[in-house]
KEMAR-671589 format. One line per field, with one value per residue (C-alpha): x, z, y; residue number from 1. Coordinates in nm, 4 decimals, decimal comma. Each point is the difference from the previous one (the first is absolute). Layout:
xx	c(X_...) $
zz	c(Z_...) $
yy	c(Y_...) $
n	c(NUM_...) $
This chain:
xx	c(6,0067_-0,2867_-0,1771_-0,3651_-0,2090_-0,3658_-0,2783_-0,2912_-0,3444_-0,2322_-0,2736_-0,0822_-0,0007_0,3135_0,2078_0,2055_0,0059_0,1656_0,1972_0,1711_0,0000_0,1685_0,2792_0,0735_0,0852_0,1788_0,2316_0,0642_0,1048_0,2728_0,1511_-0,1759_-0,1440_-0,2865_-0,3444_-0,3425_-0,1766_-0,3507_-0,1029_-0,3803_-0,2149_-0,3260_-0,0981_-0,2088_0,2652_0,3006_0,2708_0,1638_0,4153_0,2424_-0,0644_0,1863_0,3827_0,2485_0,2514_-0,3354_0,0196_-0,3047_-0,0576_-0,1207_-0,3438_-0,2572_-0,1232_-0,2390_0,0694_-0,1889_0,0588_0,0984_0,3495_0,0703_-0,0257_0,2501_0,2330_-0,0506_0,1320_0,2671_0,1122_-0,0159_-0,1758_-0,3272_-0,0331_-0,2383_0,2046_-0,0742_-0,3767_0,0005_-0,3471_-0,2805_-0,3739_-0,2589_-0,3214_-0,2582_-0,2868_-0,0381_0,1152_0,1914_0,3017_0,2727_0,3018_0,2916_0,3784_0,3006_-0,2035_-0,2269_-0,3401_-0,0634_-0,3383_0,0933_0,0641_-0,3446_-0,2051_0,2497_-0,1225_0,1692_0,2442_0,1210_0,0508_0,2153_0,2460_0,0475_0,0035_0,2924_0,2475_-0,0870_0,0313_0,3398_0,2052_-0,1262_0,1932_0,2795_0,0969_-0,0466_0,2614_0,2100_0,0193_-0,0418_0,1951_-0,3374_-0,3338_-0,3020_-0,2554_-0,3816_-0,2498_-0,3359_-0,2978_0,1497_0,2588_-0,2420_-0,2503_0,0551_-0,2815_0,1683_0,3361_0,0938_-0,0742_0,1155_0,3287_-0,0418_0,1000_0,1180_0,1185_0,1853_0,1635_0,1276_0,1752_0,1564_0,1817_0,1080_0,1419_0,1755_-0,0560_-0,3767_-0,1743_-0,3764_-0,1757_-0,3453_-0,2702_-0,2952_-0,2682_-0,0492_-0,2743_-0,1887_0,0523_0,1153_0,3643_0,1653_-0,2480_0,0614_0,3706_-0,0241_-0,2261_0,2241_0,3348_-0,1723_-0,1694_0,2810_0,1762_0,3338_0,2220_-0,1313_-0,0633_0,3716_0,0149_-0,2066_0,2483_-0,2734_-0,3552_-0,0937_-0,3051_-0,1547_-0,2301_0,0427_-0,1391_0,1394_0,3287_0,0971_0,1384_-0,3611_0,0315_0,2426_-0,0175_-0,1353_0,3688_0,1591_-0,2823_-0,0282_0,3889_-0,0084_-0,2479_0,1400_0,3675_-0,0715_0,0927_-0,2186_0,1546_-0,2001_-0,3467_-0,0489_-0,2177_-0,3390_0,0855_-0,2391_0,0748_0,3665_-0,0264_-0,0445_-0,3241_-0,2168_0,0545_-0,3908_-0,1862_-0,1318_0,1594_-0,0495_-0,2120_0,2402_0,3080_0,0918_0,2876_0,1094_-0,0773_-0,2517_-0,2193_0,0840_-0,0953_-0,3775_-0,1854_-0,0551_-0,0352_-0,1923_0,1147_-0,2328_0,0693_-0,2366_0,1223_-0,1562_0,0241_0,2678_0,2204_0,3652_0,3231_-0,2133_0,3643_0,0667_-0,2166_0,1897_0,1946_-0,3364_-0,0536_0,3024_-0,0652_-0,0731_-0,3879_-0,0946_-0,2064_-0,0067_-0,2609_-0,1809_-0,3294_-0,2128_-0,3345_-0,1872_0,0393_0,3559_0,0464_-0,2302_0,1865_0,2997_0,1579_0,1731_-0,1299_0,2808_-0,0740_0,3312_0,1156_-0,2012_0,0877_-0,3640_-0,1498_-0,3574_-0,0285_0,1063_-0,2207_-0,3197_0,1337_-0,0509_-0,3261_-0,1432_0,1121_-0,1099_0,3347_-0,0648_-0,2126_0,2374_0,2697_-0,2292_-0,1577_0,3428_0,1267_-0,3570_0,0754_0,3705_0,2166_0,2994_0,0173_0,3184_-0,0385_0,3200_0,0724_-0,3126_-0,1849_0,0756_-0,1952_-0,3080_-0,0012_-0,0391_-0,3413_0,1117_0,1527_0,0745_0,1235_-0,1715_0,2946_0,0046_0,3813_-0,0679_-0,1641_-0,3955_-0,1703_-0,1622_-0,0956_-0,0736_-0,0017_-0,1538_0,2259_0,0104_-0,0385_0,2095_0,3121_-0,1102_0,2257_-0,0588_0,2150_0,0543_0,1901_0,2528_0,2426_0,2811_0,1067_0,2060_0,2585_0,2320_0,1890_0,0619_-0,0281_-0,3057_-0,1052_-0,3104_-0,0205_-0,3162_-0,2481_-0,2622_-0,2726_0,0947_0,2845_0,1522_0,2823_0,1413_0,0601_0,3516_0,0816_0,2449_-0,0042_0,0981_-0,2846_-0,0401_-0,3377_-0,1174_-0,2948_-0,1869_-0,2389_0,0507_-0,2011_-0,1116_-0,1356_-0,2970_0,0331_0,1699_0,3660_0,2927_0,1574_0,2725_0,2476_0,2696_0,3440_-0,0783_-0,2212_-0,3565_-0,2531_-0,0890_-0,2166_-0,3340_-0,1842_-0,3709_-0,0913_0,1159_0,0368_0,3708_0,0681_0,4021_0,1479_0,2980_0,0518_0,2628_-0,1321_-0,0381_0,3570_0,1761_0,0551_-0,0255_-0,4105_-0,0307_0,1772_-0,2451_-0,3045_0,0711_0,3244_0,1240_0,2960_-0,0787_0,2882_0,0561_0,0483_0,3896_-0,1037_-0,2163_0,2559_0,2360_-0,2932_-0,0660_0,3786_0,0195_-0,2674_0,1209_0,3983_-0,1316_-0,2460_0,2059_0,2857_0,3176_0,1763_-0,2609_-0,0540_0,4127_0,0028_-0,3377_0,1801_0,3106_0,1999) $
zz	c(26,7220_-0,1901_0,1946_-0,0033_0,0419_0,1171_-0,1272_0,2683_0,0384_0,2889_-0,2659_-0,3571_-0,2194_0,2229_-0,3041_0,0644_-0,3971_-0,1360_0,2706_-0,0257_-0,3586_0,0316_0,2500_-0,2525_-0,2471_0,2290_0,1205_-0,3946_-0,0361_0,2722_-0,1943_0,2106_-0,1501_0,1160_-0,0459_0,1767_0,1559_0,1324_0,1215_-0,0267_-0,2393_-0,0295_-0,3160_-0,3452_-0,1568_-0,1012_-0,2811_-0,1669_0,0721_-0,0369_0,1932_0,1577_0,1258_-0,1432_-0,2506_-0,1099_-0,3384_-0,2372_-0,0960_0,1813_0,2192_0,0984_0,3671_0,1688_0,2647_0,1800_-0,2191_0,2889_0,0164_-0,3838_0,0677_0,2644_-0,2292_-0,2680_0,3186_0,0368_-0,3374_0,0335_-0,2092_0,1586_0,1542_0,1739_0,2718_0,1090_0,0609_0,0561_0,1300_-0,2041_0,1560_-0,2901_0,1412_-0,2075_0,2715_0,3469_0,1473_-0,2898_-0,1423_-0,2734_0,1308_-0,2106_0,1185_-0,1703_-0,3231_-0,0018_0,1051_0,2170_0,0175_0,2736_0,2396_-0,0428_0,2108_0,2772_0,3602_0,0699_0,2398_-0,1627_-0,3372_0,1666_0,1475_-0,3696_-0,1376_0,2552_-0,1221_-0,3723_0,0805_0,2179_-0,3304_-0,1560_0,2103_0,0790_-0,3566_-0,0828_0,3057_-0,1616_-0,2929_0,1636_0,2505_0,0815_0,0110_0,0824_0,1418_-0,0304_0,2777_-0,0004_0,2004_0,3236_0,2399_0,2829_-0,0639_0,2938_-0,0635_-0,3281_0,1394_0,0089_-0,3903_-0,0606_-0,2342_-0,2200_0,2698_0,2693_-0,1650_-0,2383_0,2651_0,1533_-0,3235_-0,0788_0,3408_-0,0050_-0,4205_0,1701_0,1362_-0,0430_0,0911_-0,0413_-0,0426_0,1151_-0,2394_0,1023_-0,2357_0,2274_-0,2207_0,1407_0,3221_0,2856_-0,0660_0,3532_0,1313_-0,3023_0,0435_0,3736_-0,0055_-0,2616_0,1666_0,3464_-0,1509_-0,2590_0,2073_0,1966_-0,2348_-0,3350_0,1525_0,0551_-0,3788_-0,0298_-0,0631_-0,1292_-0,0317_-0,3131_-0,0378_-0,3483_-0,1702_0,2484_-0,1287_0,1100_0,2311_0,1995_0,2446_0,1531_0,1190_0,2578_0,2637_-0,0973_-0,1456_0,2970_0,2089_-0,1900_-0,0114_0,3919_0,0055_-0,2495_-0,0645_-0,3697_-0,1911_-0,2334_-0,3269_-0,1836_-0,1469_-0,3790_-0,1224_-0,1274_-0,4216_-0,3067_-0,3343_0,1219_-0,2927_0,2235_0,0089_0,2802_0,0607_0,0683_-0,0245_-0,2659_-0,1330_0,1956_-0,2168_0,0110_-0,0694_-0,3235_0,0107_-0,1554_-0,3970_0,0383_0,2678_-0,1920_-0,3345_-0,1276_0,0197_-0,3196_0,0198_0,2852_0,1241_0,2053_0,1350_0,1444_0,3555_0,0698_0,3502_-0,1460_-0,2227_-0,0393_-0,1229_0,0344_0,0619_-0,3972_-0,0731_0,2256_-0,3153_-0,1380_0,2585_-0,0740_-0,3460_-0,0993_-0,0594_0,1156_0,2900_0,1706_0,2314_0,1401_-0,0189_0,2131_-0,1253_-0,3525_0,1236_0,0668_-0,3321_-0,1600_-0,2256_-0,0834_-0,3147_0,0769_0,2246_0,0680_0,2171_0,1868_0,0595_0,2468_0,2602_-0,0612_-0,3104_0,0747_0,3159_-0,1688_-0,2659_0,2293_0,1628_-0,3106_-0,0845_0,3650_-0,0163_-0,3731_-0,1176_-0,2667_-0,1849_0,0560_-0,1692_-0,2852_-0,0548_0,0039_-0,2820_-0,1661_-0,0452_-0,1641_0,3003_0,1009_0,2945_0,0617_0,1907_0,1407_0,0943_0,2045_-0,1405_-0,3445_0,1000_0,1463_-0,2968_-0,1940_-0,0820_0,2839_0,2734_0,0748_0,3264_0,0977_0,2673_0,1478_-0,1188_0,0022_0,3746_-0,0911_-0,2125_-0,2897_-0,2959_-0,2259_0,0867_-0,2874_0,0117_-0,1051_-0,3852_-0,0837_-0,1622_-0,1600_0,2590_0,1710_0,3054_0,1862_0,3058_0,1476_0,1882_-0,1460_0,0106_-0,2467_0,1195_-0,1670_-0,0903_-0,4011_-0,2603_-0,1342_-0,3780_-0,1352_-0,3149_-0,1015_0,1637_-0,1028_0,0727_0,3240_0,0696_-0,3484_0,1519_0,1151_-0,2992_-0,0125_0,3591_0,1500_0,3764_0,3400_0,1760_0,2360_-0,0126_0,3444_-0,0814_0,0002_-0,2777_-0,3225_-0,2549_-0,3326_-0,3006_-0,1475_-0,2558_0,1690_-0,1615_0,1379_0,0426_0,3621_-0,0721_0,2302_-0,1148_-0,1027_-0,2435_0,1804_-0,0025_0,3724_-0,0692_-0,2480_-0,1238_-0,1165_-0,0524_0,3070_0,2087_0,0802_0,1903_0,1392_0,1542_0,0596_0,3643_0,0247_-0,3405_0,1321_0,1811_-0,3299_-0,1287_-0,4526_0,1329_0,1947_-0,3001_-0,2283_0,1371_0,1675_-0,1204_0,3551_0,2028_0,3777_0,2955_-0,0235_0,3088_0,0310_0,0366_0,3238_0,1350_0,0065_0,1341_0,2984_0,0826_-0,0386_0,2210_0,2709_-0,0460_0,0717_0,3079_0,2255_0,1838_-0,1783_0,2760_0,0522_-0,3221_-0,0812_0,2984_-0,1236_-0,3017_0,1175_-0,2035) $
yy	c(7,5904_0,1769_0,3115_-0,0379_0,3632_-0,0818_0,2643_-0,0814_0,2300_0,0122_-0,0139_-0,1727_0,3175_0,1796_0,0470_-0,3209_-0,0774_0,3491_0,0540_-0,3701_0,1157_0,2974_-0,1240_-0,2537_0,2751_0,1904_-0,3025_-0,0505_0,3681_-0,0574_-0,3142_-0,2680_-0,3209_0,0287_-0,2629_0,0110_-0,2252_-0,0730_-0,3554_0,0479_0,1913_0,0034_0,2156_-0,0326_0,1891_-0,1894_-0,0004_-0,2948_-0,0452_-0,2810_-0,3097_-0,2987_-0,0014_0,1709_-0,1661_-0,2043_-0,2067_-0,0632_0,3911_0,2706_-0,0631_0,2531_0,0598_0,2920_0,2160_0,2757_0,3399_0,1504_-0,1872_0,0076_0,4056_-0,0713_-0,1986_0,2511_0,2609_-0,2140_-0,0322_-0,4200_-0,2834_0,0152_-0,3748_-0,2263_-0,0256_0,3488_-0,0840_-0,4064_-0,0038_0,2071_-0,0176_0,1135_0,0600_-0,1565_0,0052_0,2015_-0,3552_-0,1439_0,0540_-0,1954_-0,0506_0,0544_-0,1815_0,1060_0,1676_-0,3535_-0,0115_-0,3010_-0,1359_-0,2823_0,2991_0,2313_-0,2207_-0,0804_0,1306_0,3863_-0,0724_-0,3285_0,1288_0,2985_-0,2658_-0,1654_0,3777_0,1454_-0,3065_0,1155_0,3721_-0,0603_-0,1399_0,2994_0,2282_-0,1984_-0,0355_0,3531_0,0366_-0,2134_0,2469_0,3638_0,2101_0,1648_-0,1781_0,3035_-0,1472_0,0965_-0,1218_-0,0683_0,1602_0,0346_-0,1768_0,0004_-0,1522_-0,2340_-0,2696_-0,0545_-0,0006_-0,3770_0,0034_0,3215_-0,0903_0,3011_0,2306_-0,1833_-0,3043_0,1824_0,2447_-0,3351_-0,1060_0,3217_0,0366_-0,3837_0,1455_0,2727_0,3559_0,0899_0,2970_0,1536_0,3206_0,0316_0,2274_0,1321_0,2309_0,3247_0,1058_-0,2579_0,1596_-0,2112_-0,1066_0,0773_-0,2552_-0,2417_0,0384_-0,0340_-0,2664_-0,2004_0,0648_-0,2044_-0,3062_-0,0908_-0,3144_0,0773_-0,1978_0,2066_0,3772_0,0704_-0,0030_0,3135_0,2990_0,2677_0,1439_0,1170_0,2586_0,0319_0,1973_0,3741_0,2761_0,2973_0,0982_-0,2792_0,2049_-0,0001_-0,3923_0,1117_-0,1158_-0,3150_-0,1790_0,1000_-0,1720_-0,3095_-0,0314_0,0306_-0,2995_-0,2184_0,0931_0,0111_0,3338_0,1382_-0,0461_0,2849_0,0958_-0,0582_0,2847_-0,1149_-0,0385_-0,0617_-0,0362_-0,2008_-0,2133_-0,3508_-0,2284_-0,0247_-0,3787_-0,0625_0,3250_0,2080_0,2817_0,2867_0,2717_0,2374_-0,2584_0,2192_0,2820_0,2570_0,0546_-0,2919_0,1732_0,3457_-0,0603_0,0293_-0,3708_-0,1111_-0,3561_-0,1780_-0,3909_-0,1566_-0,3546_-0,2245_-0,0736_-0,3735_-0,1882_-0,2188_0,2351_-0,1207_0,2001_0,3832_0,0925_-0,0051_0,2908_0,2988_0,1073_0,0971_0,2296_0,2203_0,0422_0,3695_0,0676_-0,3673_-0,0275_-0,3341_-0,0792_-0,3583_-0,1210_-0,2463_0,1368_0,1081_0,3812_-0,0151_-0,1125_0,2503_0,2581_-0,2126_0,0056_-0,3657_-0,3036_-0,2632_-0,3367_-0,0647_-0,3783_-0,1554_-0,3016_-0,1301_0,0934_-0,2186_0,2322_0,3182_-0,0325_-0,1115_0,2892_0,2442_-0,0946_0,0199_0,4050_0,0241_0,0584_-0,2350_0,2212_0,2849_-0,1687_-0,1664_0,3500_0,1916_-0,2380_0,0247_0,3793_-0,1154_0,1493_-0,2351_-0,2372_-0,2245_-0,3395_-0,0948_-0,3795_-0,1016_0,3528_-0,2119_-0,3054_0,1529_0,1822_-0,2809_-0,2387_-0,2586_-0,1315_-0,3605_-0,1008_-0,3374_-0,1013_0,3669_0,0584_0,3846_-0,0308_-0,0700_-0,3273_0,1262_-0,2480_0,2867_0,3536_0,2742_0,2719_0,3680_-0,0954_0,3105_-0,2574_-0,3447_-0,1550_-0,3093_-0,0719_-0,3759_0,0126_-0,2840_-0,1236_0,1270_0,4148_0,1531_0,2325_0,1909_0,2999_0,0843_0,2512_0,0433_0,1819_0,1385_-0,1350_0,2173_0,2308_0,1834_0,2856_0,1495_-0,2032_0,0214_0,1664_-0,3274_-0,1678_-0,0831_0,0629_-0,2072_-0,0145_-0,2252_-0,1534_-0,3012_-0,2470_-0,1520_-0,2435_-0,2837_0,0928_-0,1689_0,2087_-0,0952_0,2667_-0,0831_0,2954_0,2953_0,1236_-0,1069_0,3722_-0,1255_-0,2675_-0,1604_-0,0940_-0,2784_0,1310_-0,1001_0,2119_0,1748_0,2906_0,0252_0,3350_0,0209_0,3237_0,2237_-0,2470_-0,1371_-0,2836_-0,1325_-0,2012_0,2008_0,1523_0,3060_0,1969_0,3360_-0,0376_0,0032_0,3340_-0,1506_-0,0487_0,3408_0,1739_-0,1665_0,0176_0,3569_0,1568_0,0356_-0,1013_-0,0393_-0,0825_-0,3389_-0,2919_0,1075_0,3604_-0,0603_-0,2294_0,3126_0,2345_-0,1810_-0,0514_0,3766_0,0499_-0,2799_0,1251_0,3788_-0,0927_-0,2926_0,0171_-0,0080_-0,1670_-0,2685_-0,0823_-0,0427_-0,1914_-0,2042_-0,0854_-0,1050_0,3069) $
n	c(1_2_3_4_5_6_7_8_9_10_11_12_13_14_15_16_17_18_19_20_21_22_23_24_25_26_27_28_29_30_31_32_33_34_35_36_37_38_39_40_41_42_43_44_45_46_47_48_49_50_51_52_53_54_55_56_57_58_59_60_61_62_63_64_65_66_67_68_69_70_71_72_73_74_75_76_77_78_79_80_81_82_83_84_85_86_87_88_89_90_91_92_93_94_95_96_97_98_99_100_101_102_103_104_105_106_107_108_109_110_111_112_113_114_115_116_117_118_119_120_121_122_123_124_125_126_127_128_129_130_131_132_133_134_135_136_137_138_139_140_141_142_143_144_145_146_147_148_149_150_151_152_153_154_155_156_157_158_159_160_161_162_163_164_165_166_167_168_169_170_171_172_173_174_175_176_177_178_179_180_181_182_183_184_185_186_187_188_189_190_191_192_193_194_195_196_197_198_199_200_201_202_203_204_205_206_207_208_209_210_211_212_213_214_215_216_217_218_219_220_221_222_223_224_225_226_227_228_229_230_231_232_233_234_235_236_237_238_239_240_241_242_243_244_245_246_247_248_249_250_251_252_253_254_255_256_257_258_259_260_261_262_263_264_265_266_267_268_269_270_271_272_273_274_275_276_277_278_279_280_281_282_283_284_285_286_287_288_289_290_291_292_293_294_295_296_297_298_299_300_301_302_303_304_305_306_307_308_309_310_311_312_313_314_315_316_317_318_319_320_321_322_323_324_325_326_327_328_329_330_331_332_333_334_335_336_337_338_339_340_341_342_343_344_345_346_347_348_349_350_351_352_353_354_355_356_357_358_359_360_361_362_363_364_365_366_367_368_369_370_371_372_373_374_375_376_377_378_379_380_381_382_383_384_385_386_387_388_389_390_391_392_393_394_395_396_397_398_399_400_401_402_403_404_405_406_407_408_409_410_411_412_413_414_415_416_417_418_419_420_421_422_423_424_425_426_427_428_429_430_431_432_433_434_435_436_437_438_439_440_441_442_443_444_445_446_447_448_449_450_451_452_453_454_455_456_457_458_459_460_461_462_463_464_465_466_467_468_469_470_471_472_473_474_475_476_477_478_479_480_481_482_483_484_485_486_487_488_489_490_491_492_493_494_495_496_497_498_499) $
């Protein structure tokens, strides 16, 4: 009989990520074995796990997941695994999106009509969770938007499809989040509480209220009132908390996101990246912002960037729309003119290819049919996109560097490729190589281009580049069970747990 604990919100952005993430740590901490699990994602950031059944012969295969549920894993302390995120929408349009099924991206499934393609998606997302409750005492499960949203209701399986199969596993229970710096959350709670359908609501054991400022003692007598109306205790109010060390799973880093000796020390060395409508993986760069003197900001026009000592182009989900992106707000020019005047910029991934002198994508593999695309010209790169995307997650070694990233040379490091790109040098040094020994990052002049996702994570390439340790992934896992240990009720959560 596996326990299943349900993390719902009344609103995308609610805190429903970090707090699944931090319950997963604390259920560790008390000997569980413990897994999350969240049917439906719909992210550009992702991470590349192990893929396929377990016990699987013919070597070890590569899958992606939303990052938000290899952060959970990581809480955990479990193999990070496809089937903790079986279905993974990545926007490439406002309407268009590729759907990835156990790690795989499925072409056959990206044109399908909404509600039919959520019928074939809840059989693929159910054998997710019901093997990882074949394995775990404790499966914590994240939800998605909100459970009411009643006209989605009868294809709602990430909340209330997946509610179903965790009470049919065994006992289930949910807590209900709500951001009260938004203002509105009695309302929200209320108003979720009385549209969730009779057979799912009796599940909800909690209300969670995140982000107060200030003494909570003020919100009386608002618990008491919404416990008279609903039956459902408060389960306690999360104090608004920057700097915890965790992602945001879609936004930007908040400007003030760096703590302590970071936002203390004198800035000596300004990191600007260029914030395009399609950036992927933006969660890879938060180490940056705790390093001491670095100041991190983001950049959608030429005078955001102004004044920065480095430019760095993120991966991208559409590099043919990012980069008719850049040059319709000049950033083009910013970048050619910043590496004009010798200062660095990085290209990471899809940053990398636009980079380059081309694009190819005559079949529209990378969401857009272009026969040939000039890019940047910053690396003599040309890029052709296909069918096929390489995954995986491997060491990776500078082999040389030079100028201002000279520091890297001989840094060894873990990093994980998601692509479709297959790049070619026409010139450029091969500085990035995989395990294999194949080159996947070039250098011409100050301009750096990798492959590699998950650099700035490792603390060799934050030692080399700025002689600093910052709090790594583990570290934040234990700050927000600190903060979610000190703040909920003891009794509830034993109880929530099963210990």
């Amino acid at each position: 009989m596996t326990r299943t604990l349900i993390v719902w919100g009344t609103t995308s952005g609610a805190g429903k990520s970090w707090l699944a993430t931090a319950l997963c740590r604390v259920a560790v901490r008390r000997g569980l074995n413990v897994a999350p699990f969240k049917a439906q994602n719909m992210s550009n950031n992702a991470r590349v796990v192990a893929c396929g059944e377990p016990g699987d012969v013919g070597g070890e295969t590569w899958g992606e997941i939303g990052s938000a549920q290899y952060f959970q894993a990581l809480a955990a302390r479990v193999r990070p695994h496809t089937d903790m995120n079986p279905v993974l929408l990545k926007p490439e349009a406002d309407t268009a999106s590729q759907v990835v099924v156990h790690g795989r991206a499925r072409a056959d499934l990206k044109t399908l009509p909404w509600r039919e393609r959520s019928a074939l998606l809840a059989v693929e997302a159910q054998r997710g969770f019901e093997r990882l409750a074949a394995r775990h005492e404790l499966v914590v499960v994240e939800g998605a938007g909100s459970p009411a949203e009643i006209n989605l209701a009868p294809q709602d399986y990430v909340n209330l499809g997946t509610a179903r199969w965790a009470a049919a596993a065994g006992p289930a229970a949910a807590l209900l989040v709500s951001d009260i710096d938004r203002g509105g959350s009695f309302a929200h709670c209320y108003g979720t509480w009385a549209l969730l359908p009779d057979d799912v609501r009796p599940l909800l054991q909690g209300f969670v209220l995140n982000r107060f400022r200030g003494d909570a003692g003020l919100l009386a007598p608002g618990p008491q009132q919404l416990q008279a109306l609903t039956g459902v205790p408060l389960a306690g109010v999360l104090p608004l908390r920057r700097g915890h060390g965790l992602p945001e799973e879609d936004g930007l880093l908040h400007p003030d996101e760096a703590s302590g000796a970071a936002a203390a020390a004198p800035v000596r060395l300004r990191v600007t990246v260029i914030a395009p409508p399609h950036i992927s993986n933006l969660d890879e760069f938060l180490p940056l912002a705790r390093v001491p003197g670095l100041r991190l900001r983001w950049a959608r026009t030429p005078a955001e960037a102004e004044g920065a000592d480095w430019l760095v182009l993120p991966g991208s989900k559409q590099a043919s729309g990012d980069l008719a992106w850049l040059r319709a707000q000049g950033l083009d020019r910013t970048l050619q003119a910043h590496a004009a005047a010798g200062r660095p910029v990085l290209g990471v991934c899809g940053g990398l290819q636009l980079l380059g002198l081309s694009l190819h994508d005559p079949e529209g593999h990378d969401g857009q049919r272009v026969e040939h695309l000039p890019g940047l010209g910053l690396l003599p790169l040309h890029t052709h996109f296909g069918p096929a995307k390489r995954l995986r997650a491997a060491p990776v070694c500078f082999t040389e560097a030079h100028g201002p990233w000279a520091a890297l040379a001989g840094v060894q490091a873990q990093g994980y490729e998601i692509r479709c790109g297959r790049t070619q040098a026409a010139g450029a040094q091969a500085v990035l190589h995989d395990a294999q020994g194949q080159p996947i990052g070039w250098q011409q002049g100050p301009v750096l281009g990798v492959y590699a996702h998950g650099l700035f994570e490792q603390s060799a390439v934050l030692r080399a580049l700025f002689g600093a340790e910052v709090p790594t992934l583990n570290q934040a896992c234990d700050t927000v069970a600190d903060l979610v240990e000190e703040h909920l009720d003891a009794a509830l959560l034993r109880r929530l747990l099963g210990r």
